[in-house]
DOLO-953242 format. One record per residue (C-alpha): residue in three letters; x, y, z. Coordinates in nm, 4 decimals. Each point is the difference from the previous one (the first is absolute). Layout:
BEGIN
+------+----------+----------+----------+
! type !        X !        Y !        Z !
+------+----------+----------+----------+
!  ALA !        X !        Y !        Z !
...
+------+----------+----------+----------+
***
This chain:
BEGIN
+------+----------+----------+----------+
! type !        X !        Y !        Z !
+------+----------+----------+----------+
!  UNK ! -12.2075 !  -5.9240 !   4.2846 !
!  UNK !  -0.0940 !  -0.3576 !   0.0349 !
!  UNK !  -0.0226 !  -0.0686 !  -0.4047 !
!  UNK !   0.3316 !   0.1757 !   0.0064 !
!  UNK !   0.1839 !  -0.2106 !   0.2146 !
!  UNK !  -0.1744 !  -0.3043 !  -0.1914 !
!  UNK !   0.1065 !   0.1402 !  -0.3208 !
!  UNK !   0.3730 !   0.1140 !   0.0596 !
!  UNK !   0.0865 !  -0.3445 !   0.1057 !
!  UNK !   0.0496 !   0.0162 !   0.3943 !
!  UNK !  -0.2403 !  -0.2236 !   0.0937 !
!  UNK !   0.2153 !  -0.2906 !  -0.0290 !
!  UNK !   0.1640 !  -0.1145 !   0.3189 !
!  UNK !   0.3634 !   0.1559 !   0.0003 !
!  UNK !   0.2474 !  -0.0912 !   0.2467 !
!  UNK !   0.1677 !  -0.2940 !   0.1040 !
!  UNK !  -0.1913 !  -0.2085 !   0.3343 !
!  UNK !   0.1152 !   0.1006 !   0.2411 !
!  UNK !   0.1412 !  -0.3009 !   0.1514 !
!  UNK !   0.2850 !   0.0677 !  -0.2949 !
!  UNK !   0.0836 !   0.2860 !   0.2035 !
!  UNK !   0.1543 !  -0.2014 !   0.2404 !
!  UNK !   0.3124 !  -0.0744 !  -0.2437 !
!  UNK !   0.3399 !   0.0945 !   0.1127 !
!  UNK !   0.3097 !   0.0286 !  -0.1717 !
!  UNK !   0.0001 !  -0.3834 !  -0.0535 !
!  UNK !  -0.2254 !   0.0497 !  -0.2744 !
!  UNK !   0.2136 !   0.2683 !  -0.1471 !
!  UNK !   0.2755 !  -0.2833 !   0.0151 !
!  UNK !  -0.2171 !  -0.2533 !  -0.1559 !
!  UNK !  -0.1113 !   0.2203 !  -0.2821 !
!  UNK !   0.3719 !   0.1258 !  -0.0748 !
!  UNK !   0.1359 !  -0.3373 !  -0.0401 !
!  UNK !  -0.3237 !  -0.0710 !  -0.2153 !
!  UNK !   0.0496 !   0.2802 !  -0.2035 !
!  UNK !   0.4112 !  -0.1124 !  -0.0765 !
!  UNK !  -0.0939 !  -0.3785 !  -0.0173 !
!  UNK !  -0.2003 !   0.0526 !  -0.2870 !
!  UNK !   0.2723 !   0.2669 !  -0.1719 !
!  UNK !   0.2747 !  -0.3194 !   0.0115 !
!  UNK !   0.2410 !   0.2809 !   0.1545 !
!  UNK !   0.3557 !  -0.1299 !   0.0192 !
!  UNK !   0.1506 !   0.0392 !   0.3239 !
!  UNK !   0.2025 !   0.3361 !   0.0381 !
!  UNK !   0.3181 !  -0.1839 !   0.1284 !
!  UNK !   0.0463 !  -0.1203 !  -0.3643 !
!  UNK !   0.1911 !   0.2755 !  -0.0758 !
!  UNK !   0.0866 !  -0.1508 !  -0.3497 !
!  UNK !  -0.3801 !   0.0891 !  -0.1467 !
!  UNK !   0.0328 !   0.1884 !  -0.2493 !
!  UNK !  -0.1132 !   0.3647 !   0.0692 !
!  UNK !  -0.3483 !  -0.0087 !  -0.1823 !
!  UNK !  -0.1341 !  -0.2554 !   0.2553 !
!  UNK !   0.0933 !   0.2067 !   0.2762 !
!  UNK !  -0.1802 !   0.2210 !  -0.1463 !
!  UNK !  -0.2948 !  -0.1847 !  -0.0500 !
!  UNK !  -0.0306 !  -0.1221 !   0.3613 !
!  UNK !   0.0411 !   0.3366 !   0.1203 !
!  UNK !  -0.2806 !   0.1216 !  -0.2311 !
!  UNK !  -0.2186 !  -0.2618 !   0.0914 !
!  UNK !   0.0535 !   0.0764 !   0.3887 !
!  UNK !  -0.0783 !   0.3767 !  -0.0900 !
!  UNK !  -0.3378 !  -0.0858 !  -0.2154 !
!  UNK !  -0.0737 !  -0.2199 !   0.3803 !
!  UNK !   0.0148 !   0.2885 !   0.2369 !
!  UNK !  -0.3349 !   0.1546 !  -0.0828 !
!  UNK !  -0.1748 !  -0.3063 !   0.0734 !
!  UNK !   0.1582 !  -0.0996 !   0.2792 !
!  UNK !   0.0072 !   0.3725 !   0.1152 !
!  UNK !  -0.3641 !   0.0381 !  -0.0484 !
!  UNK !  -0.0472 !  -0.3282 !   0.2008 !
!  UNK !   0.2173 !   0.1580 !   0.2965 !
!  UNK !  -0.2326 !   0.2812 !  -0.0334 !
!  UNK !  -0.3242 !  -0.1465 !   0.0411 !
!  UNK !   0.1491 !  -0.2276 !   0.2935 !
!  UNK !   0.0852 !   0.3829 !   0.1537 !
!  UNK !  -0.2840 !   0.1715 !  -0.0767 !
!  UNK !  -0.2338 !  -0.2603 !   0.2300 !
!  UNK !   0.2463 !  -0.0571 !   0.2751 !
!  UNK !   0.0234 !   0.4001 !   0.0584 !
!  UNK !  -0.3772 !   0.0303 !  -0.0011 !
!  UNK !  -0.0255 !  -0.2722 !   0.2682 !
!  UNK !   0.2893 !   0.1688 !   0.1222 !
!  UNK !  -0.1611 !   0.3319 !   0.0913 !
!  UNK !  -0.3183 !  -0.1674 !   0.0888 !
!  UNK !   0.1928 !  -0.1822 !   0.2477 !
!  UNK !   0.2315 !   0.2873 !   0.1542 !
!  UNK !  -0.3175 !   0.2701 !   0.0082 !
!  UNK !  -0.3031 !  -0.1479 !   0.0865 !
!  UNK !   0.0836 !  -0.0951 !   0.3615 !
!  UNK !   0.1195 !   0.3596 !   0.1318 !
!  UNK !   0.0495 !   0.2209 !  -0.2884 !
!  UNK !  -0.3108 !  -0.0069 !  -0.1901 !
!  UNK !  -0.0221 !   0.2157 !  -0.3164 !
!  UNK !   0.2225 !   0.1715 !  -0.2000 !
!  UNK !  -0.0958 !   0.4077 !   0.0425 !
!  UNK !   0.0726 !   0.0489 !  -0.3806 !
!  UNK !   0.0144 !  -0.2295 !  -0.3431 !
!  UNK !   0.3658 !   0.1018 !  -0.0580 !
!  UNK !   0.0657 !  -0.1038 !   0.3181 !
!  UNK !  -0.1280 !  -0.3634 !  -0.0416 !
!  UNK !   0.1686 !  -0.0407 !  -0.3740 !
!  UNK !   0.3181 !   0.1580 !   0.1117 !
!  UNK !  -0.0006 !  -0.2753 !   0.2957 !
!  UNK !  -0.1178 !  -0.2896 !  -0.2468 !
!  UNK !   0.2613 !   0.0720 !  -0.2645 !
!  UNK !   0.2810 !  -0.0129 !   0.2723 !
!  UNK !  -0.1485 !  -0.2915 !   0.1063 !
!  UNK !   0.0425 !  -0.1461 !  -0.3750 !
!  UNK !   0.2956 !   0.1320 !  -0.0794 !
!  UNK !   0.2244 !  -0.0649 !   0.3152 !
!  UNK !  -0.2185 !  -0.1936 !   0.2858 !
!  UNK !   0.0425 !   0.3001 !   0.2175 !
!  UNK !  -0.2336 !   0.3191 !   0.1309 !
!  UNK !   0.2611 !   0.2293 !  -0.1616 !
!  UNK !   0.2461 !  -0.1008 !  -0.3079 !
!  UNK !   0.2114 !   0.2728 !   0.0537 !
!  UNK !   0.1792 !  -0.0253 !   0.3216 !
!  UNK !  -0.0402 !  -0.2305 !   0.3353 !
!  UNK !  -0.3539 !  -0.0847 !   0.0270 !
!  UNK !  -0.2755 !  -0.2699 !   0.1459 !
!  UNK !  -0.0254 !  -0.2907 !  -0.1375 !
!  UNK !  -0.3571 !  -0.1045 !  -0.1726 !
!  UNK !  -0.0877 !  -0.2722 !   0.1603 !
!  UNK !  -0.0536 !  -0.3520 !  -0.1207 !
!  UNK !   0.1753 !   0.1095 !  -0.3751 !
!  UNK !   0.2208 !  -0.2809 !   0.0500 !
!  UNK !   0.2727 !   0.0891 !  -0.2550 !
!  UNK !  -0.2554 !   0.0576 !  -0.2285 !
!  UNK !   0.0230 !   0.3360 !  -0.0869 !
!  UNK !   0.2054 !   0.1161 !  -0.3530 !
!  UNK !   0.2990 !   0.0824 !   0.1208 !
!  UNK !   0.0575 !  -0.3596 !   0.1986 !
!  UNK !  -0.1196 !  -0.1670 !  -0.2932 !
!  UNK !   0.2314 !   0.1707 !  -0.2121 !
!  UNK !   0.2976 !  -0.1341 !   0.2024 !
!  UNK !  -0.0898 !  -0.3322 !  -0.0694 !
!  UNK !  -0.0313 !   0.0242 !  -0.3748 !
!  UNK !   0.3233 !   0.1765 !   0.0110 !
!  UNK !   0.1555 !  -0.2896 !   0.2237 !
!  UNK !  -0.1631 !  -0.2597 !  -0.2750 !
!  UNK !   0.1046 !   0.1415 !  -0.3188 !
!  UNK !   0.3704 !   0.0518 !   0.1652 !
!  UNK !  -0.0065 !  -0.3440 !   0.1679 !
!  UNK !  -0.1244 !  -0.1780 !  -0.3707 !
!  UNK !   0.1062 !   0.2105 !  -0.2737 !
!  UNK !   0.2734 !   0.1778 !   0.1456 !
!  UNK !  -0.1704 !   0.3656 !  -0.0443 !
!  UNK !  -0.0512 !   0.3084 !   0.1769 !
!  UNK !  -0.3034 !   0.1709 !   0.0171 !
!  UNK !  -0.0906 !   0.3326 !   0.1336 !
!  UNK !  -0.3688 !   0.0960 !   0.0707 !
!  UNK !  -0.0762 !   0.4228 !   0.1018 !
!  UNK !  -0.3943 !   0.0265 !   0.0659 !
!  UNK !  -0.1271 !   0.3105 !  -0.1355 !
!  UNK !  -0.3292 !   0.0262 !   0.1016 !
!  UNK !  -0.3241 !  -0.2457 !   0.1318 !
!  UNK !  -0.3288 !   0.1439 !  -0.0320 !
!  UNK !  -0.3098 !  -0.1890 !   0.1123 !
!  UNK !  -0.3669 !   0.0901 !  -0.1762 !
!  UNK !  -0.3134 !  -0.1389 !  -0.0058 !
!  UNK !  -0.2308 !  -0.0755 !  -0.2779 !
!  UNK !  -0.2033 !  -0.2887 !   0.0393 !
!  UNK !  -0.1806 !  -0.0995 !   0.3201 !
!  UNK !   0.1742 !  -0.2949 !   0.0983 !
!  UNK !   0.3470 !   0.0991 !  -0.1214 !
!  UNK !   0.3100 !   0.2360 !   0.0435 !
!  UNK !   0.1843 !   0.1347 !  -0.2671 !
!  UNK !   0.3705 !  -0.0330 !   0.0769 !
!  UNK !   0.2895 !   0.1688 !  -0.2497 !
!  UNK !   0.3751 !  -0.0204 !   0.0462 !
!  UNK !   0.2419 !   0.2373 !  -0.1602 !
!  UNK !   0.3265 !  -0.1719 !   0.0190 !
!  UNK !   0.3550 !   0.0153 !  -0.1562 !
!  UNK !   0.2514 !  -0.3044 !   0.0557 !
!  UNK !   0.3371 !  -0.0980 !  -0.2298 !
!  UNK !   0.1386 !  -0.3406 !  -0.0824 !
!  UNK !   0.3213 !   0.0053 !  -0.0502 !
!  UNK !   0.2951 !  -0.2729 !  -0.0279 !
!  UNK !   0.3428 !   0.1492 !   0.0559 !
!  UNK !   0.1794 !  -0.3031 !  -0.2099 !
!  UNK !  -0.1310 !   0.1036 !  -0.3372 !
!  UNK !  -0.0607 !   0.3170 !   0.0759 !
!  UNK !  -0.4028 !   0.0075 !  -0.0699 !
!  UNK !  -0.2505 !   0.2090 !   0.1882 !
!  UNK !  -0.3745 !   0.0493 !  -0.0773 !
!  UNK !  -0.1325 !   0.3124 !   0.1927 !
!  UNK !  -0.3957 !   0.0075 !   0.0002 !
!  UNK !  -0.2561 !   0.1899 !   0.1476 !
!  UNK !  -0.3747 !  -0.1559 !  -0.0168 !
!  UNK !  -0.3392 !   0.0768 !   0.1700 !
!  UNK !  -0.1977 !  -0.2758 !   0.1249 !
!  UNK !  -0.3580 !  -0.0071 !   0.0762 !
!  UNK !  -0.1259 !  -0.3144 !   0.1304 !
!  UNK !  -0.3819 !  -0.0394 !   0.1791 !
!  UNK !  -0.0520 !  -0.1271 !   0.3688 !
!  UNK !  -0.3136 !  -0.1563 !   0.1360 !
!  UNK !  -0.1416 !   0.1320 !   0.3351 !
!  UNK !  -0.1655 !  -0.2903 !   0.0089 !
!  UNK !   0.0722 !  -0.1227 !   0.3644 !
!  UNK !   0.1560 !   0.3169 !   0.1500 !
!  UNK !  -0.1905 !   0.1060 !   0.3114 !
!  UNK !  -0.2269 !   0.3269 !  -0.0680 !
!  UNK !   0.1509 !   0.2521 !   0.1539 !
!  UNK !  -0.2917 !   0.1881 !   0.0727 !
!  UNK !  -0.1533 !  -0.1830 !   0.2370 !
!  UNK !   0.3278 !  -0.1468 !   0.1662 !
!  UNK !   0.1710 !   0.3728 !   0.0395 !
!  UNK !  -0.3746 !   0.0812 !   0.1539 !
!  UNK !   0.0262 !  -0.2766 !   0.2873 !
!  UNK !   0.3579 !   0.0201 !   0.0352 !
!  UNK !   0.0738 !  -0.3427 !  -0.1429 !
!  UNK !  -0.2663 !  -0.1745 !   0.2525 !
!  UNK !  -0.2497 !  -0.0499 !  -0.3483 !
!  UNK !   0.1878 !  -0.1721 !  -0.3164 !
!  UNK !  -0.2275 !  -0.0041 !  -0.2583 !
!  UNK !   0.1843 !  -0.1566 !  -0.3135 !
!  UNK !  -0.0615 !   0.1270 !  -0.3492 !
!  UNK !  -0.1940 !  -0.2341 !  -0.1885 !
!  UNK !  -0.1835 !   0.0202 !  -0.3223 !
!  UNK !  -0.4219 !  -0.0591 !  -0.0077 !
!  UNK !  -0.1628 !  -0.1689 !  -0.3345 !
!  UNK !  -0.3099 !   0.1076 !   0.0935 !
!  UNK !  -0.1001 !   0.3040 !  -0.2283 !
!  UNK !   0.3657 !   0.0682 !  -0.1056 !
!  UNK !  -0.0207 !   0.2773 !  -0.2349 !
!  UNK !  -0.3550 !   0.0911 !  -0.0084 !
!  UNK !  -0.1573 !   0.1727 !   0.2532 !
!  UNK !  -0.3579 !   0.0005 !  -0.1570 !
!  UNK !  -0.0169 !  -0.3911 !   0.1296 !
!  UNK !  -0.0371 !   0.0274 !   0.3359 !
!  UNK !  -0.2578 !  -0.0615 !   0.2035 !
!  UNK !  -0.1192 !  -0.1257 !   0.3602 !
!  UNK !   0.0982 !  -0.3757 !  -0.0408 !
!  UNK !   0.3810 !   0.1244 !  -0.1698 !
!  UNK !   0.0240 !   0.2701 !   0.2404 !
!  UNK !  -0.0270 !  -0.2505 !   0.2852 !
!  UNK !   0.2454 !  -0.2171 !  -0.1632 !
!  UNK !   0.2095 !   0.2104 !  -0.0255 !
!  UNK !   0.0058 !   0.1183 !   0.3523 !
!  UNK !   0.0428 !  -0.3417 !   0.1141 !
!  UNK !   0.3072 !  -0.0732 !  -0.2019 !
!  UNK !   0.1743 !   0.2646 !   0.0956 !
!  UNK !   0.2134 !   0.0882 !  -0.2636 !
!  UNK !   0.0216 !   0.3291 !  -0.2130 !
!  UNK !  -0.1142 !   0.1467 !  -0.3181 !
!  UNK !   0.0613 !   0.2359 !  -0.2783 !
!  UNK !  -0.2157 !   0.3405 !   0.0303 !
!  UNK !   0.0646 !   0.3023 !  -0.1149 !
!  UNK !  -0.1322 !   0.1451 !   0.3170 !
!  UNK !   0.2535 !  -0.1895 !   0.1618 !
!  UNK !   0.4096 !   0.1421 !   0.1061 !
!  UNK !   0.2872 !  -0.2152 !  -0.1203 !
!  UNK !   0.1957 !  -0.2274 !   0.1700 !
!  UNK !   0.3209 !   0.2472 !  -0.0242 !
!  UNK !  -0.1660 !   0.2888 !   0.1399 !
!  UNK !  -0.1512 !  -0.1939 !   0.2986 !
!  UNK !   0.3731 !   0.0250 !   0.1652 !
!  UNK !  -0.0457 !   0.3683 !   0.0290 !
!  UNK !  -0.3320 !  -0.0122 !   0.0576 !
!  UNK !  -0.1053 !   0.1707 !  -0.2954 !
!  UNK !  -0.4187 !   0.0629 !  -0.0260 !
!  UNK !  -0.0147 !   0.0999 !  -0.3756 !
!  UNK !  -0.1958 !  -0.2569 !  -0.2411 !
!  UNK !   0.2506 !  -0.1786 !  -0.2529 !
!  UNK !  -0.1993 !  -0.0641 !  -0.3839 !
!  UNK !   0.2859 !  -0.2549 !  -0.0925 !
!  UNK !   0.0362 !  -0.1465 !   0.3788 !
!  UNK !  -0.2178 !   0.0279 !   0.2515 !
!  UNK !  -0.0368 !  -0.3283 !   0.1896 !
!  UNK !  -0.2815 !  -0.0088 !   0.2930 !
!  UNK !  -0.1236 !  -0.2765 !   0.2375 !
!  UNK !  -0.2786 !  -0.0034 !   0.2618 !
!  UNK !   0.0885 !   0.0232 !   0.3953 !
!  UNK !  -0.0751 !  -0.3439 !   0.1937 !
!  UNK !  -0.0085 !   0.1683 !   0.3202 !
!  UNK !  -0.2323 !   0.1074 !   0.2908 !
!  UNK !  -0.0509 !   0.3698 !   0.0627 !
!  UNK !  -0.3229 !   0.1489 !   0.1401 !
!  UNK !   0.0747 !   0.3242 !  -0.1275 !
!  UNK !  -0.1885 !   0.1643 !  -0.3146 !
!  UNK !   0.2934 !  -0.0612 !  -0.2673 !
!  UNK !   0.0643 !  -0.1751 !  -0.3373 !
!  UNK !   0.1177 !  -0.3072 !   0.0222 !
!  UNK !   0.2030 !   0.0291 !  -0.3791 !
!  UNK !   0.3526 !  -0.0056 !   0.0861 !
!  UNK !   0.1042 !   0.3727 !  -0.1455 !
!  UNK !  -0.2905 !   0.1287 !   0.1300 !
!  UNK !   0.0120 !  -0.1366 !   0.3731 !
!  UNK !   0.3440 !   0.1659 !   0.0301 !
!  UNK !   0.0115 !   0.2404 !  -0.2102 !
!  UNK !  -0.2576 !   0.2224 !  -0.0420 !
!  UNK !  -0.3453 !   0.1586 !   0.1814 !
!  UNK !  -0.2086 !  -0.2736 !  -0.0712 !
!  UNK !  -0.1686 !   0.0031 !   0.3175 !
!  UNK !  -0.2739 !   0.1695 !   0.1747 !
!  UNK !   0.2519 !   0.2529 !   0.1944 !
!  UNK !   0.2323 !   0.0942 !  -0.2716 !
!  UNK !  -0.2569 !   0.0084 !  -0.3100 !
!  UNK !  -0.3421 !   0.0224 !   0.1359 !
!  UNK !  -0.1519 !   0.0134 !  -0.3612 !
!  UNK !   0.1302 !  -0.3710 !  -0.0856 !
!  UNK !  -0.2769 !  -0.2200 !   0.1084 !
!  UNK !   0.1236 !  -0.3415 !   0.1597 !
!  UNK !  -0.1522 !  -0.3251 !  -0.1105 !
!  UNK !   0.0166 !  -0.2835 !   0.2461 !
!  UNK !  -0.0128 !  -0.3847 !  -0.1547 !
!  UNK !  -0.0531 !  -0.2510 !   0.2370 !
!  UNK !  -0.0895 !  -0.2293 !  -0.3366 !
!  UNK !   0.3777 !   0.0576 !  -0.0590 !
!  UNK !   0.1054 !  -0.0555 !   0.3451 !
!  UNK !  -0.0673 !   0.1286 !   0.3396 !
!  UNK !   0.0465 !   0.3678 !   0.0469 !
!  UNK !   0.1252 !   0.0514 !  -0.3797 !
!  UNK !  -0.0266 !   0.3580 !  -0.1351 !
!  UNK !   0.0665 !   0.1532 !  -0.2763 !
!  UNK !  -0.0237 !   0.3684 !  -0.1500 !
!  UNK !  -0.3045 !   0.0648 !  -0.2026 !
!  UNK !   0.2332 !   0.0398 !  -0.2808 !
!  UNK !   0.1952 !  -0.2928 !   0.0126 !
!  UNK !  -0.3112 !  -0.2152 !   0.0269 !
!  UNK !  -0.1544 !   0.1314 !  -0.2972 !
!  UNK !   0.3519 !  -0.0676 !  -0.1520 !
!  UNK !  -0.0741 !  -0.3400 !   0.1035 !
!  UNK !  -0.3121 !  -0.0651 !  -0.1011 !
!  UNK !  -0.1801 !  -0.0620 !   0.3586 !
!  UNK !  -0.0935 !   0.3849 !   0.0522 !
!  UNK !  -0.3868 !  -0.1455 !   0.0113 !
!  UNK !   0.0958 !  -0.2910 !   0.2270 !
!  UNK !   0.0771 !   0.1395 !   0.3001 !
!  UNK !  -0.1590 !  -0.0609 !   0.3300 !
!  UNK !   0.0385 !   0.3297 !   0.1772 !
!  UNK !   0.0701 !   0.3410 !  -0.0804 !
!  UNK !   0.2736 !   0.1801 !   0.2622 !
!  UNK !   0.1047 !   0.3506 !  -0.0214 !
!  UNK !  -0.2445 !   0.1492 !  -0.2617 !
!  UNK !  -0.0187 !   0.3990 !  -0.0404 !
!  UNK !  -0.2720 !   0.1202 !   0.1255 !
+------+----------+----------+----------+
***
C-alpha cells in the first residue's frame, strides 16, 4: 500500500497552508480585477463597443469563474471543518452516523448554515465564507464593473478523502452570464474539484473525546513518513515527543474521526501517540486509547507494554510496539495472558 501511494503520485504535499485559508472575499476581489486587468476589458458603460468585445469580456469573465470558484471552495471547505470542530466538540461530541457529519459539512459549504433548506443555526465562525455568501459578492463585482448579471444554483458538494493530509472537495454548479443590452447569455454547468489541506485543523478525535478541554492540532511528522519498516526505539521516541501525526494504514482518517469511526483507512489513516497520564492498563496510540479494547479489561489477550525509556508511564499494545520497532525494548510487561 505504501509503494502504491509512492507510485500513484500522492505523496506530494497537496493543499494550500493553511494560513491561505484565512482569505475572505477580498481575495476573490483582488483576483477578479486581476483576472480583467490583464484581459484590457473596456468598461461596459461604453455602450458604443462594438458587439464582439462585449463578447469577449463576457467570455473571459466566464473562462474566470472556475478559478475563482474553486478558490471560494477551498476557502469553504476549511472554514466548515473548523466550523464543526468548533460548534461540536464542546457539548455535542460526535456525529452518530457519516451521513450525518457530510450532510452537516456540505450545508456548512454551501450556505454557512446547519440546514440549507429552511431556517437553521448558523455554523459558527464561517464568516461569510461559505458558497453562497461568496457568490453574492462575485455577483455584486461583475454587476458593479462590467455591468453583468450572474446567477449561480449549487447542485451538489461532496467531500472525500484520499490522501492523509487532505480532503477532496467537488462542486457541481450551474450559473448564467447574461447582459440584457445585447442580448447575450452563456448558461454553464461545471464540476469543480479542488484539494484542501487538514494541515492545522484540530483532530477531532481527541477534542470530541475531552469535550474541547484537549486541542491537539493536526500536524505532519518527517520522521519515517511513508515507511514503516524504519522505525525504531530512538524514532519512536521522537516521535512521541513531537507530537504530531503520521500516515499508517492501521490508522482511521481524519474524516471519519468526527463520527468516531474505528475501521482502519489503507489510503488515510493518520495516528499519533497520547501525551497523557493514565494508570490504567491501555494503549496509549490515539485510535486505540479511545477506540477499541486495548486494555487489560476489554481485551485481556493484548499484552500491554509499559516504556518508561519513552516517557513515564507510556504503554503501548504489543502490536503497536512491534509496529514500531521497540516490541524488545520495553521495560515491563502488564496484562499478559496467562
Amino acid at each position: 500500500m505504501i509503494d502504491k501511494i509512492k507510485n500513484s503520485g500522492i505523496m506530494k504535499i497537496r493543499g494550500k497552508k493553511a494560513i491561505l485559508m484565512t482569505i475572505t472575499a477580498v481575495f476573490i476581489s483582488l483576483l477578479f480585477f486581476a483576472i480583467f486587468s490583464n484581459e484590457n476589458i473596456l468598461p461596459s458603460f461604453y455602450t458604443s463597443q462594438p458587439v464582439n468585445t462585449r463578447v469577449n469580456a463576457m467570455d473571459s469573465y466566464v473562462k474566470s469563474i472556475p478559478v475563482i470558484y474553486g478558490d471560494s471552495l477551498e476557502i469553504a471547505t476549511y472554514s466548515a471543518l473548523n466550523s464543526i470542530y468548533v460548534r461540536r466538540s464542546p457539548v455535542l461530541g460526535f456525529f452518530s452516523t457519516e451521513l450525518a457529519f457530510k450532510t452537516e459539512l456540505e450545508n456548512c459549504i454551501t450556505c454557512g448554515a446547519i440546514n440549507c433548506a429552511g431556517p437553521s443555526i448558523s455554523c459558527p465562525g464561517m464568516s461569510g465564507n461559505d458558497l453562497k455568501t461568496l457568490n453574492k459578492t462575485l455577483i455584486a463585482l461583475a454587476k458593479e464593473n462590467m455591468n453583468l448579471n450572474s446567477a449561480f444554483t449549487i447542485n451538489k458538494v461532496e467531500v472525500t478523502q484520499s490522501y492523509p493530509y487532505d480532503v477532496d472537495v467537488t462542486v457541481d454548479v450551474s450559473y448564467s452570464v447574461s447582459d440584457t443590452s445585447f442580448n447575450i447569455i452563456w448558461d454553464k454547468r461545471e464540476t469543480i474539484t479542488r484539494v484542501v489541506s487538514i494541515i492545522g485543523l484540530n483532530d477531532p478525535l481527541i477534542g470530541m473525546n475531552t469535550a474541547g478541554v484537549t486541542n491537539k492540532p493536526i500536524r505532519r511528522s518527517s520522521i519515517c513518513e511513508f515507511n514503516e519498516t524504519c522505525w525504531d526505539l530512538n524514532r519512536t521516541t521522537e516521535f512521541y515527543r513531537e507530537q504530531k501525526f503520521t500516515y499508517a494504514v492501521n490508522g482511521t482518517s481524519f474524516l471519519s474521526r468526527y463520527w468516531n469511526s474505528n475501521s482502519p483507512s489503507a489510503c488515510c489513516g493518520i495516528e499519533s501517540f497520547m501525551k497523557i497520564n493514565d494508570y490504567r492498563n491501555v494503549s496509549f496510540l490515539d485510535h486505540y486509547y479511545y477506540l477499541t479494547g486495548h486494555n487489560c479489561v476489554q481485551n485481556p489477550t493484548d499484552s500491554i507494554l509499559l516504556y518508561n525509556n519513552i516517557d513515564t508511564g507510556f504503554k503501548l499494545d504489543a502490536y503497536t510496539a512491534g509496529r514500531y520497532g521497540i516490541s524488545d525494548n520495553y521495560t515491563a510487561l502488564q496484562c499478559r495472558p496467562s
